[in-house]
N, C-alpha and C positions, 0 to 999 in steps of 0.2 A: 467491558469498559465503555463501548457505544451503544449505548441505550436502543432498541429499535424503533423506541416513539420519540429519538432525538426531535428538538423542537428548533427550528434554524431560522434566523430572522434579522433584521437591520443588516444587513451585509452592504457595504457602503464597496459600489462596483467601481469605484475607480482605484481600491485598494482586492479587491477580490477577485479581479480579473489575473491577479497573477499568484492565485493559487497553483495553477499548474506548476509552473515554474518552482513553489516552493515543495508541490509533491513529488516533480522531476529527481530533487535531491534526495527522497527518499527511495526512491525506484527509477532510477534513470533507464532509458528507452533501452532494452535487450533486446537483442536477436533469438527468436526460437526455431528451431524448428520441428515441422508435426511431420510423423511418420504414419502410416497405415499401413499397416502388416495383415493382409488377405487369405483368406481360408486356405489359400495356397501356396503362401507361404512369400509372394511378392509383396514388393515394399512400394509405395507412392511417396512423396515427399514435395511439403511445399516449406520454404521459411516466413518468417511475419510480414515480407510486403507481401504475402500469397503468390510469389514466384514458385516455380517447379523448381525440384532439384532433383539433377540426377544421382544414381546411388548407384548403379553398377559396379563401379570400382573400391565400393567399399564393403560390398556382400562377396562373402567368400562360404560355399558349403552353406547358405542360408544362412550365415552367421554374421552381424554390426558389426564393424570394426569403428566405433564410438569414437577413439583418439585418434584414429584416421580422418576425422569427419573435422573435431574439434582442429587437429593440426592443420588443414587444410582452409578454415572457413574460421580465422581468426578473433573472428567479432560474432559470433555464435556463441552463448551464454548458455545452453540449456539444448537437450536434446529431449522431447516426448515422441514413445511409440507405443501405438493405439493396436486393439484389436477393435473389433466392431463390437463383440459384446463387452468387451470391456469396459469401451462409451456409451454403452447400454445400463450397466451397471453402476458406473459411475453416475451419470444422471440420475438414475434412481436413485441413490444414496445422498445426493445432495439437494432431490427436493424429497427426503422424508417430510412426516410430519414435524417431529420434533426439531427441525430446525428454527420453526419459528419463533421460536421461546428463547434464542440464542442470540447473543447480542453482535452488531452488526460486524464489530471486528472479530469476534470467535470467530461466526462462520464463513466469513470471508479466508482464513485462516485454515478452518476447517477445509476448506474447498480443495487448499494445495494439500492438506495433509490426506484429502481421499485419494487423489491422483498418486499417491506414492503408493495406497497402502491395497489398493484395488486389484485384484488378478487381471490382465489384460489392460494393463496399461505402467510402463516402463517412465520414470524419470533420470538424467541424465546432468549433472550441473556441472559446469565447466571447477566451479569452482569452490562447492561442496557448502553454499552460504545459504543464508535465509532465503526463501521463497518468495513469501508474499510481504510487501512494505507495511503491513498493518503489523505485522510481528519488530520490526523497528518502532511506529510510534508505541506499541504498550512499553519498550524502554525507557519512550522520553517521561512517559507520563507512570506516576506510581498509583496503582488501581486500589490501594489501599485510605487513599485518601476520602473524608468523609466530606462534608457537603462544605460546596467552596470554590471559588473562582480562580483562574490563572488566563494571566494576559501575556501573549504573543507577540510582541512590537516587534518587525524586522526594518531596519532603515537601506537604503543606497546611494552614496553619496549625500551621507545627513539628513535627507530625504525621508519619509516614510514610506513604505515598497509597500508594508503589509502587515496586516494584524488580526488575530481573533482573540476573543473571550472564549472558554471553555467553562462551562457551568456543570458542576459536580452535584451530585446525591448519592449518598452511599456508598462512594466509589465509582459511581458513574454515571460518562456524561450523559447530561440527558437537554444541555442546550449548547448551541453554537452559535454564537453571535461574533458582530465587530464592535469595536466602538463608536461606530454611527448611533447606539443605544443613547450616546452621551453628543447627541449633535450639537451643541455648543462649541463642545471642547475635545473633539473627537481625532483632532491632528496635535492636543497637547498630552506628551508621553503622563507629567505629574501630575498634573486634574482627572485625568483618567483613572490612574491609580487610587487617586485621594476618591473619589466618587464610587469607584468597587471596595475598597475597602470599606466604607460607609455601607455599601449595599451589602457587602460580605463579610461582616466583623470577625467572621470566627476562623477564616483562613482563604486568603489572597496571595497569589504568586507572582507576579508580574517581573517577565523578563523581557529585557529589552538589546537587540547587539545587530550588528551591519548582516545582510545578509551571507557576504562572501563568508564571517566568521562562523555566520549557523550551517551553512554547507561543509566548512571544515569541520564542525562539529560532526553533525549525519557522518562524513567519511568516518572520522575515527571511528564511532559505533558500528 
């Protein structure tokens, strides 16, 4: 779906600064925690502010007690545990060659599905759901579609919050822009519209909604 010679340009910063904020609602900030399981069979453990965690009381006979961990550390979203060659192996697999020919959301995709699928290294998910937020956008977006634009409007309090252009070929993107492409008219939702569809006769999407409404979107999906 993203192209790897995605082409990005006119991003008008005082609307693009809060991109995060709109990727947050696709992958809001989780707790992990990384394990390292040693030749000998001891466990190290940090979670994502790279705190230490002690584990003592949840190894019994060398064995995780995973829902002990999960019960206890309530905002814990995911547990991974590493061997050394495991992350030896995995790296390699994820800079073969062949990943470069893969577009930028597969392999990002790709990356969570090695981590599951690797000997020596264990994944853990509190809550059995999608991995990586790039598996969420190929929902919004249908990869099927042939060459053709769709515009993003978010507003906040009437406001414009945020927007991009999504420039298709073949099914994929291969530009991303804002409406600052249209600086005249780049804060009017209709001229905007009227001036892509001119540029893109043969198929234009253009949605427009508050953002609190596209967050409760993201949730439901």
């Amino acid at each position: 779906m993203i192209n790897s010679n995605i082409l990005i340009d006119h991003l008008k910063p005082e609307n693009w600064t809060n991109l995060g904020i709109i990727l947050s609602f696709l992958r809001p900030e989780e707790q992990v925690l990384h394990i390292l399981k040693t030749d000998t069979d001891k466990m190290k453990a940090v979670n994502s502010d790279h705190k230490k965690v002690e584990l003592e009381e949840f190894i019994t006979l060398g064995q995780l007690n995973v829902q002990g961990i999960f019960s206890k550390y309530d905002k814990l979203e995911e547990i991974r545990v590493y061997t050394l060659q495991g992350l030896i192996d995995y790296y390699k697999k994820v800079q073969e060659p062949s990943i470069y020919h893969m577009d930028i959301d597969d392999y990002l995709i790709y990356m969570y599905q090695m981590q599951e699928e690797i000997d020596g290294i264990q994944i853990y998910n509190r809550r059995n759901k999608r991995r990586c937020y790039m598996e969420y956008m190929q929902l919004l977006v249908n990869r099927n579609k042939e060459d053709g634009a769709i515009l993003l409007w978010l507003t906040k309090d009437q406001e414009l919050f945020f927007n991009c252009i999504m420039i298709f070929q073949n099914g994929e993107l291969v530009k991303l822009t804002t409406t600052d492409r249209y600086q005249e008219v780049y804060h009017d939702y209709d001229k905007v519209c009227f001036l892509l569809k001119m540029e893109y006769p043969n198929m234009v999407k253009c949605v427009k909604m508050d953002v609190i409404e596209f967050q409760m979107k993201i949730a439901e999906i």
